[in-house]
TORKOL-4160 file (C-alpha; in steps of 0.2 Angstrom, whole numbers, padded with zeros to 4 digits, m for minus):
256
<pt num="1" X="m0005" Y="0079" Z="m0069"/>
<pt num="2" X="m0018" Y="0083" Z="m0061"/>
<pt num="3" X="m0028" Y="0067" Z="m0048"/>
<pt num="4" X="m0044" Y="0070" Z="m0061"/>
<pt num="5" X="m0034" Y="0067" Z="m0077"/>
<pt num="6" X="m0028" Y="0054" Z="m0067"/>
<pt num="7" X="m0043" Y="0044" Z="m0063"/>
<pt num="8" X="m0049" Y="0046" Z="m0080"/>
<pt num="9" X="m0034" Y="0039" Z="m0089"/>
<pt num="10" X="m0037" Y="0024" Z="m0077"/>
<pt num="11" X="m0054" Y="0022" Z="m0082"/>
<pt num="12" X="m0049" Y="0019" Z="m0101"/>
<pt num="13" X="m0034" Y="0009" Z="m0097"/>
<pt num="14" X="m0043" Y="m0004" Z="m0090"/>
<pt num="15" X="m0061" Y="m0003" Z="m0099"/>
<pt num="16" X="m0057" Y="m0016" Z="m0108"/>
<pt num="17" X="m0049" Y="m0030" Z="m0096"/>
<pt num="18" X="m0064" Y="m0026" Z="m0084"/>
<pt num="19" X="m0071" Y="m0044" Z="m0086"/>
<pt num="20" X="m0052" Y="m0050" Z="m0082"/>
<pt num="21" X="m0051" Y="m0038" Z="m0067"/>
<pt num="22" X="m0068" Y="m0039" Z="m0059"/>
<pt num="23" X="m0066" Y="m0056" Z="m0057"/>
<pt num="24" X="m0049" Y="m0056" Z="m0048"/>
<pt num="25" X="m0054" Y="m0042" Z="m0037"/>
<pt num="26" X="m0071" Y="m0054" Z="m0032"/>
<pt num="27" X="m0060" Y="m0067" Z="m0027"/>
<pt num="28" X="m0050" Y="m0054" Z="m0013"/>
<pt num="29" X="m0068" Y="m0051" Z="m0007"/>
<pt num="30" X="m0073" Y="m0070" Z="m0005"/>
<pt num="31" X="m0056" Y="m0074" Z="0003"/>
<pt num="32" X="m0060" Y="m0057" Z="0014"/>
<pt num="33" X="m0079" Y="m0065" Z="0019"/>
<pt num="34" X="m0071" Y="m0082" Z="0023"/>
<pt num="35" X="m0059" Y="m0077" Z="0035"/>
<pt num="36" X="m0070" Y="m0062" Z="0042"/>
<pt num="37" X="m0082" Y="m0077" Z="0046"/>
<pt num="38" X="m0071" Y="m0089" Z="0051"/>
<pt num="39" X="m0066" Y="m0076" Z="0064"/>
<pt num="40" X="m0084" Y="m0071" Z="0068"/>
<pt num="41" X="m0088" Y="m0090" Z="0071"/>
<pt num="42" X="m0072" Y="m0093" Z="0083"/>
<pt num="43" X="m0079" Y="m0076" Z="0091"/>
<pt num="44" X="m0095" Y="m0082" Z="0097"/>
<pt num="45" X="m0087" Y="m0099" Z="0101"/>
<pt num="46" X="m0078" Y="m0090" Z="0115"/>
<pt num="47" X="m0061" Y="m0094" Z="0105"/>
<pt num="48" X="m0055" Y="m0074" Z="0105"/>
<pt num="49" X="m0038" Y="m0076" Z="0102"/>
<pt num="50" X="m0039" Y="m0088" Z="0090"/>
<pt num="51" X="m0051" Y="m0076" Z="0082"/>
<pt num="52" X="m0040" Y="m0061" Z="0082"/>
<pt num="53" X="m0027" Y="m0077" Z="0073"/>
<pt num="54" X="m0036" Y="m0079" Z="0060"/>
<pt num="55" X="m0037" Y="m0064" Z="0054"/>
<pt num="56" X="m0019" Y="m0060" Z="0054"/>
<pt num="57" X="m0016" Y="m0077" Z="0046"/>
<pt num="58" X="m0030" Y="m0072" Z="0032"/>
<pt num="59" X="m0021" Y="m0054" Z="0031"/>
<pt num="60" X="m0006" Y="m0064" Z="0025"/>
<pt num="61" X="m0014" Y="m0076" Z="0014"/>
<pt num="62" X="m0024" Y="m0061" Z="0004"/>
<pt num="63" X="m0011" Y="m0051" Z="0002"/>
<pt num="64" X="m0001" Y="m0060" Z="m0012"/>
<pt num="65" X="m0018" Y="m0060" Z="m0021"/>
<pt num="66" X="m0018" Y="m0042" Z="m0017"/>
<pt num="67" X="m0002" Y="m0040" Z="m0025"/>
<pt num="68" X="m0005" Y="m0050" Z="m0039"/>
<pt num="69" X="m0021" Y="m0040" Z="m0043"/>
<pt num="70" X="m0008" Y="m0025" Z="m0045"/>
<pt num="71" X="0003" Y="m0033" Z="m0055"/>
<pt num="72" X="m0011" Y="m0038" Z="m0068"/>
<pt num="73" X="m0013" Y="m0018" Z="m0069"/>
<pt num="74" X="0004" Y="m0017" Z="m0073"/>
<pt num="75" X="0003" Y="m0030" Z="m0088"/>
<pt num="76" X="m0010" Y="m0021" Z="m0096"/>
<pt num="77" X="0001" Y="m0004" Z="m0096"/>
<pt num="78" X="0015" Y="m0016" Z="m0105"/>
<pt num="79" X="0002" Y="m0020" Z="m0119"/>
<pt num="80" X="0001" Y="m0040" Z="m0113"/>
<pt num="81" X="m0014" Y="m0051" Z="m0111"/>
<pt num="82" X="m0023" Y="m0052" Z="m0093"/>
<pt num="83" X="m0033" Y="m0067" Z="m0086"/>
<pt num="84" X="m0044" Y="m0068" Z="m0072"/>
<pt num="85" X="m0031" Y="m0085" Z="m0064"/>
<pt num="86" X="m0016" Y="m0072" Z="m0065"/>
<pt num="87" X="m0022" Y="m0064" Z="m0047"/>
<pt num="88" X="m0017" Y="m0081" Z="m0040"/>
<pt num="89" X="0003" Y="m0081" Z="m0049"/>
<pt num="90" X="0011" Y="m0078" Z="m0032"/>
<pt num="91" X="0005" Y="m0096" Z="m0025"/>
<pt num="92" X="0011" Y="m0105" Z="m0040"/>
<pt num="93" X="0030" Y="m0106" Z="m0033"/>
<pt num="94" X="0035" Y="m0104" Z="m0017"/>
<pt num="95" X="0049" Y="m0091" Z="m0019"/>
<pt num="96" X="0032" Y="m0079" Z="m0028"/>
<pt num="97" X="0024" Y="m0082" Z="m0012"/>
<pt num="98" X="0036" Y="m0078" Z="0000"/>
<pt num="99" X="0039" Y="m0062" Z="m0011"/>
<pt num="100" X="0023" Y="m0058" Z="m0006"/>
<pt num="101" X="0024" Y="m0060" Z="0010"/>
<pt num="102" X="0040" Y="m0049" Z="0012"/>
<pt num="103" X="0031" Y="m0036" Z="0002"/>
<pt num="104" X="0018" Y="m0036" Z="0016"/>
<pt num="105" X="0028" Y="m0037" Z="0031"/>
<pt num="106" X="0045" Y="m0030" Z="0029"/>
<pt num="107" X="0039" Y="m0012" Z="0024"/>
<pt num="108" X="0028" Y="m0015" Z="0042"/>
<pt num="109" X="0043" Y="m0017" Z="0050"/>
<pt num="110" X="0052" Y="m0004" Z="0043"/>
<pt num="111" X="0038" Y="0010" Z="0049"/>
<pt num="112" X="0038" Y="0001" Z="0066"/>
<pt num="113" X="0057" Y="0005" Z="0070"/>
<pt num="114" X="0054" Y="0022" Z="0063"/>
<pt num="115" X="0041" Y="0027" Z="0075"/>
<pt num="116" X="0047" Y="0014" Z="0090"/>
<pt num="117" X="0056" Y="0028" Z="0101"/>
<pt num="118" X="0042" Y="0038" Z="0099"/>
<pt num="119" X="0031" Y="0025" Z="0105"/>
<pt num="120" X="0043" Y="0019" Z="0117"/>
<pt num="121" X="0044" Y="0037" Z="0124"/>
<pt num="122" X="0024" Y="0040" Z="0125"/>
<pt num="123" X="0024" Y="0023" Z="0134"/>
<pt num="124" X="0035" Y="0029" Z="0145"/>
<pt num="125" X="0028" Y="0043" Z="0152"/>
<pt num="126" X="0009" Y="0036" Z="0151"/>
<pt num="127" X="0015" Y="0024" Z="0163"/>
<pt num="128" X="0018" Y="0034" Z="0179"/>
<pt num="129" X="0003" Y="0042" Z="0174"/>
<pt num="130" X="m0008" Y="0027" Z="0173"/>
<pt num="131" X="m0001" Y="0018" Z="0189"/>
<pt num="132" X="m0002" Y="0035" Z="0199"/>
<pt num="133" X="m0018" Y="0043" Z="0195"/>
<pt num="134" X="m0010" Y="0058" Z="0191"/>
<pt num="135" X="m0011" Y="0072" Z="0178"/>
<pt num="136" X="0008" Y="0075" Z="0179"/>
<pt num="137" X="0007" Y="0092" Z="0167"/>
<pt num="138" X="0027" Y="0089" Z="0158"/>
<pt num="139" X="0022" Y="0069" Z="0155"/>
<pt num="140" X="0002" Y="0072" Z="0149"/>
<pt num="141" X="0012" Y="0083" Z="0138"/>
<pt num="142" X="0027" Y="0071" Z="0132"/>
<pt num="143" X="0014" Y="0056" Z="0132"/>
<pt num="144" X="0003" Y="0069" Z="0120"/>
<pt num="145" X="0019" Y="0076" Z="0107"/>
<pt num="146" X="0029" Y="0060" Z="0108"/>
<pt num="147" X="0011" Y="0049" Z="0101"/>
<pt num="148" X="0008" Y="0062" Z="0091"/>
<pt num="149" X="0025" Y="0062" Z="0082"/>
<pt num="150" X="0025" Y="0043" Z="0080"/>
<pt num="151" X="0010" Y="0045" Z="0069"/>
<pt num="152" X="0017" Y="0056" Z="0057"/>
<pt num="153" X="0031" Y="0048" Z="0056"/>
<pt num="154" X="0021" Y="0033" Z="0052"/>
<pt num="155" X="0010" Y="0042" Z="0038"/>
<pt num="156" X="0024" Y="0050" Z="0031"/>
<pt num="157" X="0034" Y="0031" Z="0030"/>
<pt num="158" X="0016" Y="0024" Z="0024"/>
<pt num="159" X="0019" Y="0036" Z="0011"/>
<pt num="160" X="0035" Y="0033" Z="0004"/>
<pt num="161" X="0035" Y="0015" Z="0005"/>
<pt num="162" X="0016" Y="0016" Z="m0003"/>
<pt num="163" X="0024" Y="0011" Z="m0022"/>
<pt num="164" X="0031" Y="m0004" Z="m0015"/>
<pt num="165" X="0018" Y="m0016" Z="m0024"/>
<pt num="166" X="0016" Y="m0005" Z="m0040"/>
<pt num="167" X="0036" Y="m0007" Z="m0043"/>
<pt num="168" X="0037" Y="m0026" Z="m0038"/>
<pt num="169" X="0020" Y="m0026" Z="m0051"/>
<pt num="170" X="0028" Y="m0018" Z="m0063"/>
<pt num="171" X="0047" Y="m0026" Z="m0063"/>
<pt num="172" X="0045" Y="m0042" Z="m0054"/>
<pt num="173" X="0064" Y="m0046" Z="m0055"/>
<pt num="174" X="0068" Y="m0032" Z="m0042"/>
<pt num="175" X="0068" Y="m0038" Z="m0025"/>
<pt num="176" X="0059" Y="m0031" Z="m0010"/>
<pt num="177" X="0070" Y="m0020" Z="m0002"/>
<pt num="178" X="0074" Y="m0014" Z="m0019"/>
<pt num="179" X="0057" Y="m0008" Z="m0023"/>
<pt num="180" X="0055" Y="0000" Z="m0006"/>
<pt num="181" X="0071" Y="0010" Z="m0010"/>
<pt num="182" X="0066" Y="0014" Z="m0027"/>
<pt num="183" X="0048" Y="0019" Z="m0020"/>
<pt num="184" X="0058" Y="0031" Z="m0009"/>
<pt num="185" X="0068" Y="0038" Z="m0022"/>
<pt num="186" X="0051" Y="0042" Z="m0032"/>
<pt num="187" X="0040" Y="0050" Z="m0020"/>
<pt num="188" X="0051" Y="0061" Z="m0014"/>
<pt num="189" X="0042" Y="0079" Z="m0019"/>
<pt num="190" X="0027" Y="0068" Z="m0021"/>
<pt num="191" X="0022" Y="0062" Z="m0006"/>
<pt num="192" X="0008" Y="0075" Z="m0001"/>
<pt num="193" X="0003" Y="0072" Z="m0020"/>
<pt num="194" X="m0001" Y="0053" Z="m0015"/>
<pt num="195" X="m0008" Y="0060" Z="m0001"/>
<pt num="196" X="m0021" Y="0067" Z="m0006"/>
<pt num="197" X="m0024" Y="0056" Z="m0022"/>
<pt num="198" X="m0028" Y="0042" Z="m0008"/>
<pt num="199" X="m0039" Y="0054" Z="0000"/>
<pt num="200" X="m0049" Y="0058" Z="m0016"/>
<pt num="201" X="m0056" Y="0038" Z="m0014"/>
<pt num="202" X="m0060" Y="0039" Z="0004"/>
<pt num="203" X="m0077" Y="0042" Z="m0003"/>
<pt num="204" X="m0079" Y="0028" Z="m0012"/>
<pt num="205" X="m0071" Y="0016" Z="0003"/>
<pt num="206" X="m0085" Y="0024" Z="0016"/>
<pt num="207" X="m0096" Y="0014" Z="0005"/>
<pt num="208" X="m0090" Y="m0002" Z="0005"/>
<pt num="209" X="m0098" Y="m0010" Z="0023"/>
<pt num="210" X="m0116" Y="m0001" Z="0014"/>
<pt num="211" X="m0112" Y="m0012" Z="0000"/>
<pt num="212" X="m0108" Y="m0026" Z="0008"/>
<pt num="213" X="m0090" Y="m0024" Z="0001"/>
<pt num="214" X="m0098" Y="m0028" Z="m0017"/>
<pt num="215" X="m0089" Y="m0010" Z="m0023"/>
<pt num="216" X="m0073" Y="m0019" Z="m0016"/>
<pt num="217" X="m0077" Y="m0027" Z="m0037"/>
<pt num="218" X="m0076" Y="m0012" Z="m0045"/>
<pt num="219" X="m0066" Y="m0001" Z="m0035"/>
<pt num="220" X="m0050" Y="m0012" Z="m0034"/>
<pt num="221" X="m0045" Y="m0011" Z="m0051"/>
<pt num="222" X="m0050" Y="0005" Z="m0052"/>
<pt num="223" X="m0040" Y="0012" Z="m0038"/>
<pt num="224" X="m0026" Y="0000" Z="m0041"/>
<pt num="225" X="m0026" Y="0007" Z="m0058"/>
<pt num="226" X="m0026" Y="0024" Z="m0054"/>
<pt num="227" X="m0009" Y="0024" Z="m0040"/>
<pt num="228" X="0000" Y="0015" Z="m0055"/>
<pt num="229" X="m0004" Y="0030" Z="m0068"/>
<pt num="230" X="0002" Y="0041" Z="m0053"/>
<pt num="231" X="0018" Y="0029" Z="m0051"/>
<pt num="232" X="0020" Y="0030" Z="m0070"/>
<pt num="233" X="0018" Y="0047" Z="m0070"/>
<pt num="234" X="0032" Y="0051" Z="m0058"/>
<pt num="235" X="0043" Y="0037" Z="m0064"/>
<pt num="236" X="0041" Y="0045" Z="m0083"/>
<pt num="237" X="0046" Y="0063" Z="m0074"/>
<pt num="238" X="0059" Y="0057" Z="m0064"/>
<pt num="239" X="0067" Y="0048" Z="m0079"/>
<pt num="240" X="0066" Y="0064" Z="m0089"/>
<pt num="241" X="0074" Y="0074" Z="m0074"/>
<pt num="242" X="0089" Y="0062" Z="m0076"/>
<pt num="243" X="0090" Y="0065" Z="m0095"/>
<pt num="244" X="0089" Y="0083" Z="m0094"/>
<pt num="245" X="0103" Y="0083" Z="m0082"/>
<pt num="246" X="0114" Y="0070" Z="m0090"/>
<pt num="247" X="0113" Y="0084" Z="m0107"/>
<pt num="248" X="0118" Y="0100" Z="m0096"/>
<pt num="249" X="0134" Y="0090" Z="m0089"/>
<pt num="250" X="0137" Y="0083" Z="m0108"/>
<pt num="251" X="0133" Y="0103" Z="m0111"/>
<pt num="252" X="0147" Y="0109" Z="m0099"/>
<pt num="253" X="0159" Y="0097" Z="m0100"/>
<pt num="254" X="0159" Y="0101" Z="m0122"/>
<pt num="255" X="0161" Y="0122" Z="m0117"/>
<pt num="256" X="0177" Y="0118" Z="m0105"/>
């Protein structure tokens, strides 16, 4: 399927829960103003580090309204009823919302012990570099391929791991490192797909600072949507794979 037919059967999935929708995607953009100005107060107060805090602290808070936002997307696939309170279901227990929090962090983690020798490695060799005021050709070099490679890897494990909340959304009685195994399995042969289906909105994200993130309101859903057409896509293709080979082993096994 192409990312146009994509886009547009997300536009008429959710047209009619956009009331439902818009209104939980505003409530990611308030929490975002409240901690960007919390941090911007503790700023000018001379409290930096406190400042940088908050804004990891409001990255954790967010994200299981984040995640609950998807998961309301994937309720509307299934045929059930949405309401503007579900984006905050991963704060009514505690085990929700350290699920949440694991989504967040642990697939993080994950990248960061991929691409660590890497980083390690351009570390390394920046260091002499630094401290010498040299330009040491064989270590300009190996700072150069060594930084370069940790960022691939880290795109290409962004990538992989990048169905992570659409799974959890979708099945919420997998755990987290389920659904990051599951995401793996999925994207394989679709990862440059994603790629450039994330790319096709980079657009649309430009504009958000000139809108004062008030297209944050309409582009959530809409892009939320959209990645969970592409995961039901895949999913729906990957099933059928299976199936298909499941009847040529049946096939083969009734010829001997």
């Amino acid at each position: 399927m192409r990312i146009s037919e994509l886009k547009s059967a997300a536009k008429k999935m959710i047209a009619p829960h956009k009331s439902a929708l818009y209104k939980a995607s505003a409530l990611i953009l308030v929490l975002e103003i409240i901690f960007l100005g919390l941090s911007i107060i503790l700023d000018l107060t001379n409290h930096e580090d406190a400042a940088d805090n908050i804004g990891y602290i409001g990255d954790l808070l967010i994200y299981p309204v984040i995640l609950a936002n998807i998961a309301m997307i994937a309720k509307i696939y299934q045929g059930k009823d949405i309401e503007s309170r579900d984006s905050l279901a991963n704060y009514s227990t505690i085990r929700l919302f350290g699920k949440a929090l694991a989504a967040y962090i642990l697939p993080g983690i994950y990248v960061f012990l991929w691409t660590l020798p890497f980083v390690v490695i351009s570390i390394c060799s920046f260091i002499p570099v630094y401290l010498n005021h040299s330009t040491n050709p064989l270590l300009v070099v190996v700072f150069i391929v060594s930084l370069l490679i940790s960022i691939i890897i880290a795109i290409i494990k962004g990538l992989q791991y990048g169905l992570n909340p659409y799974i959890l959304g979708d099945d919420n009685t997998v755990t987290v490192n389920q659904s990051i195994k599951l995401s793996k399995d999925l994207m394989k042969g679709y990862k440059w797909k994603m790629f450039l289906l994330t790319l096709s909105f980079i657009g649309w994200f430009f504009l958000v600072p000139f809108t004062l993130g008030i297209i944050l309101i309409w582009l959530i859903p809409y892009y939320n949507a959209t990645v969970y057409e592409f995961y039901n896509h895949i999913k729906s293709n990957t099933v059928t794979s299976e199936q298909n080979t499941e009847e040529i082993v049946e096939d083969s096994t009734t010829e001997k």
